[in-house]
C-alpha positions as CSV (number, residue, x, y, z in Angstrom):
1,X,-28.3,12.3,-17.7
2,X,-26.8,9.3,-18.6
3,X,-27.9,5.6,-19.9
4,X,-24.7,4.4,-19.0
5,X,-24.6,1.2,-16.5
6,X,-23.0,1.6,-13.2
7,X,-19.9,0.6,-13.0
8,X,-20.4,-3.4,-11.4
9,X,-17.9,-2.2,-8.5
10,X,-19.7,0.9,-7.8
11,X,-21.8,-0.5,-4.8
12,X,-21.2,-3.4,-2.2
13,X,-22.7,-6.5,-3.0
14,X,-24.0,-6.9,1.0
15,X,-25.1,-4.1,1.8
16,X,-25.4,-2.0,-1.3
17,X,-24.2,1.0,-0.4
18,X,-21.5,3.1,-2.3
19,X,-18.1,1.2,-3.1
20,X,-15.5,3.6,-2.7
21,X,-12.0,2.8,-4.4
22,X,-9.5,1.8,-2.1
23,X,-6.6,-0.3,-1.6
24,X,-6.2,-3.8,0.3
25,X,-3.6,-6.4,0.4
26,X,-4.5,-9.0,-1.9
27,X,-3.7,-11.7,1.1
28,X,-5.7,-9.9,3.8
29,X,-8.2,-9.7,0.3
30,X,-8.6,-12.7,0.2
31,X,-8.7,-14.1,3.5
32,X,-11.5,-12.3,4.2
33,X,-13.6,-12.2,1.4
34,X,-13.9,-13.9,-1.8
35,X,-12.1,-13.0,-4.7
36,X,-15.0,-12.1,-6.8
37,X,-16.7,-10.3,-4.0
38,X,-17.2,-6.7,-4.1
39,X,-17.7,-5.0,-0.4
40,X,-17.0,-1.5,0.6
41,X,-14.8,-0.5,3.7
42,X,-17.6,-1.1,6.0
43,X,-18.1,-4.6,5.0
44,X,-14.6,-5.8,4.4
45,X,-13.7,-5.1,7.7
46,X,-16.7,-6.9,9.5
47,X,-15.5,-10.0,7.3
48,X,-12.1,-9.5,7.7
49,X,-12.7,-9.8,11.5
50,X,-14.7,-12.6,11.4
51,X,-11.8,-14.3,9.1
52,X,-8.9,-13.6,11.0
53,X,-10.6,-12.4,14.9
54,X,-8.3,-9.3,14.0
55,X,-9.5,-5.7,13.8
56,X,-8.6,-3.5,10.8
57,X,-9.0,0.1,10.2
58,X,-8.4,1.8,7.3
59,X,-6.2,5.1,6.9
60,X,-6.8,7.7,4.2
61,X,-3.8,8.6,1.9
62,X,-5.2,11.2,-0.9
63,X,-3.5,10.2,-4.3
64,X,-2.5,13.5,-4.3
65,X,-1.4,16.1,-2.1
66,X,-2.2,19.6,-1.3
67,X,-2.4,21.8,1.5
68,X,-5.9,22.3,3.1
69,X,-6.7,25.6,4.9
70,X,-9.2,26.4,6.2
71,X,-10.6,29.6,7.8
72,X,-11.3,29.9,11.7
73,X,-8.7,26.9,12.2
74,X,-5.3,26.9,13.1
75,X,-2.3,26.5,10.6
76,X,-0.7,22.8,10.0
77,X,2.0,22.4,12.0
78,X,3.9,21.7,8.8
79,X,3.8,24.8,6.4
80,X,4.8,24.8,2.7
81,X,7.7,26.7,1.6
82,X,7.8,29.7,-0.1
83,X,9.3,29.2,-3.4
């Protein structure tokens, strides 16, 4: 265990639950949300609708790539080359 303090982004400040890291436009930021806010994903995007009357979704990039297989489920259509 550890007596260090959470991290102060580590949860959303309306709801509470876990902050994941992610990255937003600092416009669409901050037309949504105050800048010294901290929401997750879930939160941000409720505000950012009620800001703009736009919907957002989020996409997942990994910062780093690698291939996933997986057993029982077909190959990517994309394979890696043999090198």
């Amino acid at each position: 265990m550890t007596d260090e303090a959470p991290h102060p982004e580590a949860s959303c400040e309306r709801c509470r639950r876990p902050n994941p890291v992610r990255f937003v436009d600092s416009d669409r930021y901050n037309t949504a949300v105050s800048r010294s806010e901290i929401d997750c994903p879930s939160c941000f995007v409720t505000a950012h609708g009620q800001a703009t009357g736009m919907r957002a979704v989020w996409e997942l990039r990994p910062t780093s790539f690698r291939w996933i297989e997986d057993e029982g489920r077909p190959a990517p259509f994309l394979t890696p080359r043999e090198t």
